[in-house]
C-alpha positions in Angstrom: 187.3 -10.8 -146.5 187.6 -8.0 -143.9 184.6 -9.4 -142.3 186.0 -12.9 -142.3 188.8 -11.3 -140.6 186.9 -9.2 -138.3 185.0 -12.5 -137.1 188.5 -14.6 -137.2 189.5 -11.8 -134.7 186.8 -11.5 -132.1 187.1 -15.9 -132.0 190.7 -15.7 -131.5 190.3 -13.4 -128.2 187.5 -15.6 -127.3 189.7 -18.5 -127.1 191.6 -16.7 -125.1 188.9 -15.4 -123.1 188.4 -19.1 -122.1 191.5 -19.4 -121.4 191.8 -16.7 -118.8 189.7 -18.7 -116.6 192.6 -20.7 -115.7 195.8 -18.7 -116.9 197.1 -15.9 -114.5 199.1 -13.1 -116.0 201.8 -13.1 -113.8 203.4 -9.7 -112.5 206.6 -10.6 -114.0 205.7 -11.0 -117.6 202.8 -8.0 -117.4 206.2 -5.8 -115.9 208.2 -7.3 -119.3 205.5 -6.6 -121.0 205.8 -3.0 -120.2 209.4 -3.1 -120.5 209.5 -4.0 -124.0 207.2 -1.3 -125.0 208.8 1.3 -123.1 212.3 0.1 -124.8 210.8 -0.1 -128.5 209.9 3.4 -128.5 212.6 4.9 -126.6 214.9 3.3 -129.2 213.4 4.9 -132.3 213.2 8.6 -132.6 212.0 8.6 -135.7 208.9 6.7 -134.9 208.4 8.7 -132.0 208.4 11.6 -134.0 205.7 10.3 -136.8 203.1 9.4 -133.9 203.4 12.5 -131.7 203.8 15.0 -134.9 206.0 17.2 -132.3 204.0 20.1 -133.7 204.0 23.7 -131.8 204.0 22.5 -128.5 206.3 20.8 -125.8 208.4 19.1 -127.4 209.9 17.0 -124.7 209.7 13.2 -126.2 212.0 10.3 -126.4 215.3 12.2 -125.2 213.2 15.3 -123.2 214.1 16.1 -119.9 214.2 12.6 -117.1 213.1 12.2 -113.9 211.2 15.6 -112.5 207.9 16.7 -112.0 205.9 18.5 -114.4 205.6 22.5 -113.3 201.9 23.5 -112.2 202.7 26.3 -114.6 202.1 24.2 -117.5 198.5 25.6 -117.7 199.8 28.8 -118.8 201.1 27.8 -122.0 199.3 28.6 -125.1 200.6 25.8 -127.0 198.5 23.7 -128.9 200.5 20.2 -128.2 201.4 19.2 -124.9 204.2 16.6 -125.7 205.7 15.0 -122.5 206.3 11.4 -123.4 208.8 9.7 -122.6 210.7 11.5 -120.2 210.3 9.8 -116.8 208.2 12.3 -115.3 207.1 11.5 -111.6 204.6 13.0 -109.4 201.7 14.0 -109.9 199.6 15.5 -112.9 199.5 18.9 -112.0 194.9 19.8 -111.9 196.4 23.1 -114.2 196.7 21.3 -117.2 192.7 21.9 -117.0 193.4 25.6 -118.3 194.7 24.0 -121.5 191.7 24.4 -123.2 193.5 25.1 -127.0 195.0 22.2 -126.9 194.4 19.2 -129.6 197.0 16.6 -128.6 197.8 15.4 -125.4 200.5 13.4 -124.7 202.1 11.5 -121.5 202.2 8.4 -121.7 205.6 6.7 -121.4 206.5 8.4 -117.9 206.1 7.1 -114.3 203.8 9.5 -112.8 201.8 8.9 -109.3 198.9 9.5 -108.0 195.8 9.6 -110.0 194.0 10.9 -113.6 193.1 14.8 -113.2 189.0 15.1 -113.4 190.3 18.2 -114.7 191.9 16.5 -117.7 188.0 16.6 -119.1 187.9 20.1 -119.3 190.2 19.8 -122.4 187.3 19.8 -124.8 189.5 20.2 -128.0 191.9 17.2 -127.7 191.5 14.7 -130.4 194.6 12.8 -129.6 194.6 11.5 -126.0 197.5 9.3 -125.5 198.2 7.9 -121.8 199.5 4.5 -122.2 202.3 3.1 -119.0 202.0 6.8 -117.7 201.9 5.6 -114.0 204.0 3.9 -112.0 202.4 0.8 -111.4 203.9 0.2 -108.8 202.9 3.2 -106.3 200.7 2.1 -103.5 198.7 5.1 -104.4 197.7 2.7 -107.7 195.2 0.7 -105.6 191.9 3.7 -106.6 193.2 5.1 -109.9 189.9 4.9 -112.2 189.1 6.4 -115.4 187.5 10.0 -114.3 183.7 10.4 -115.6 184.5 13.9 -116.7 186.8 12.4 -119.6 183.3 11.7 -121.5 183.1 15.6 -122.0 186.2 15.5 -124.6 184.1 14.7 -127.0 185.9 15.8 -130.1 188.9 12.8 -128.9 189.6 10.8 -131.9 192.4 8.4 -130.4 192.0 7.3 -126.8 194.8 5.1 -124.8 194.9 4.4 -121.4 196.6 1.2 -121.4 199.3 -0.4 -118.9 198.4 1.9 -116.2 196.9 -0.1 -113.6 193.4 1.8 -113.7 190.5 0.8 -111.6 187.5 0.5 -111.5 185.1 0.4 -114.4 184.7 1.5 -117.8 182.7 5.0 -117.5 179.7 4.5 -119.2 180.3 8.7 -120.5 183.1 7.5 -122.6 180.0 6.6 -125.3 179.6 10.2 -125.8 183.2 10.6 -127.7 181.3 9.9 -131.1 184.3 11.7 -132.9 186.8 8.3 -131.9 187.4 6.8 -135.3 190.7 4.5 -134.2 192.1 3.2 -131.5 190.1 2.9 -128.2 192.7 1.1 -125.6 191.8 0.3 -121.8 193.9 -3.1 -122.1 196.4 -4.2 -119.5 194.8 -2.7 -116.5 194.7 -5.9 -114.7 192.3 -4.1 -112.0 189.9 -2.8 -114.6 186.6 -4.6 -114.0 183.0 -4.2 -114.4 181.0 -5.2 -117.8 181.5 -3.3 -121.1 179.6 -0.3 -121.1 176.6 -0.9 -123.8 177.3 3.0 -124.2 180.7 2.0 -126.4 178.1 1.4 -129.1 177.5 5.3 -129.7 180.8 5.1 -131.6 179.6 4.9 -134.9 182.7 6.5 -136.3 184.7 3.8 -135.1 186.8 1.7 -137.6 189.7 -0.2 -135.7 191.9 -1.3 -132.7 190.1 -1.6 -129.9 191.5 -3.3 -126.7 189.5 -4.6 -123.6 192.4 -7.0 -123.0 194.0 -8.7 -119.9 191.9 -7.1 -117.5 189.3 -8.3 -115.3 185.8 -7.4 -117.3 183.1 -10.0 -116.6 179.4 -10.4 -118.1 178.7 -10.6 -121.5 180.2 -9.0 -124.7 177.7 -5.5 -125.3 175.4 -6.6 -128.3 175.6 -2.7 -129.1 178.5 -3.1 -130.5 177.3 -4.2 -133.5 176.4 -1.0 -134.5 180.5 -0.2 -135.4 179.3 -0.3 -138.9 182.6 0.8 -140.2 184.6 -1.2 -137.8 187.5 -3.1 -139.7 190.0 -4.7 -137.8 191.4 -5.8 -134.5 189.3 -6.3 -131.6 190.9 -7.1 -128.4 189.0 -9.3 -125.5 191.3 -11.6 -124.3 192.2 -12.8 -121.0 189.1 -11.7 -119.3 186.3 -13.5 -117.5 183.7 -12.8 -119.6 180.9 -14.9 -120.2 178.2 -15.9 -122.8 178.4 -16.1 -126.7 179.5 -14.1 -129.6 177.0 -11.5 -130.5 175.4 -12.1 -133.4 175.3 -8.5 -134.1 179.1 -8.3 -134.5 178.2 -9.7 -138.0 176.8 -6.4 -139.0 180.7 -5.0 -139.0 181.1 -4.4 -142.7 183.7 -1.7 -142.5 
């Protein structure tokens, strides 16, 4: 049955997929989109609190402090949770947050930061939750050469990775196949400017076991035939609303989780 599902999935997206050719996601909707999101979590605490933990650390989610900049002194903390979600920060990610080597979860997404991802950001080799999601201001002209940074592939203990609704460019770095520790939730959807084919690397994931997202950007070629060895992969598969081409691999069959 999970495999049924699994297939029932991957076809649905590929409807969509087909779809995309002619469907536009306007800017309107993608900015309700975002909207919604930002207002469903703001509007429960509680749930807040259960995905971020709110461990030792920052604990500046859902009603933390609105509409400054995060301190370059930030790399000076010893804290093992850097919680900043939620709280309308703006500017730019401070390159300190690169001395935050004991950290193990990362959080900023929610906010309305500028500028681009810190290269830095790699250097934070114990993080095994890495959550990003609507952390820029889409908006910002600087948006137009925000890409995932290379150096993100040497956090390779990250478990949960989510850089959605950010408007990244660019292409999926082919590094990201050396996280081998991700078990759930790889997200890269709803960067309309994302492009480039799936890296074949994604493959190297072997831990993987649900919820990843390629959806409503602009990826083209084929679906990675790697990606059939996701043994344990379960559930939820996201393509849609990309130009992608071909057929269904056949190897996606082999996902048994």
């Amino acid at each position: 049955p999970h495999l049924r599902a699994s297939k029932a999935a991957v076809a649905v997206s590929s409807v969509a997929v087909a779809v995309a050719a002619t469907h536009t996601f306007s800017a309107d909707a993608f900015r309700r989109s975002r909207s919604v999101r930002r207002h469903n979590f703001e509007s429960s605490p509680t749930r807040a609190t259960a995905v971020f933990g709110l461990a030792a650390g920052f604990a500046l989610d859902d009603r933390g402090v609105y509409g400054v900049s995060i301190p370059n002194n930030v790399g000076q903390s010893g804290d093992t949770g850097i919680y900043y979600s939620s709280s309308n920060y703006h500017g730019t990610i401070p390159t300190e947050i690169g001395l935050l080597t004991d950290v193990t979860d990362f959080s900023l997404g929610f906010n309305s930061f500028n500028g681009t991802v810190p290269t830095q950001l790699g250097m934070l080799s114990m993080v095994t939750y890495l959550f990003m999601s609507d952390a820029f201001d889409t908006t910002f002209e600087g948006a137009a050469n925000r890409p995932i940074p290379t150096e993100l592939g040497q956090m390779t203990n990250t478990e949960i990775f989510d850089f959605s609704y950010n408007a990244m460019t660019g292409t999926i770095p082919t590094e990201l196949g050396k996280l081998d520790e991700m078990t759930a939730t790889f997200s890269v959807s709803s960067n309309t400017d994302m492009s480039g084919t799936m890296p074949t690397e994604l493959g190297n994931l072997v831990k993987f076991t649900s919820s990843m997202d390629f959806s409503y950007n602009n990826h083209s070629g084929t679906l990675p035939t790697e990606l059939g060895r996701l043994s344990n992969f379960s559930s939820f598969f996201f393509c849609a609303l990309n130009p992608l081409t071909g057929t269904i691999p056949t190897q996606l069959g082999e996902w048994t989780g």
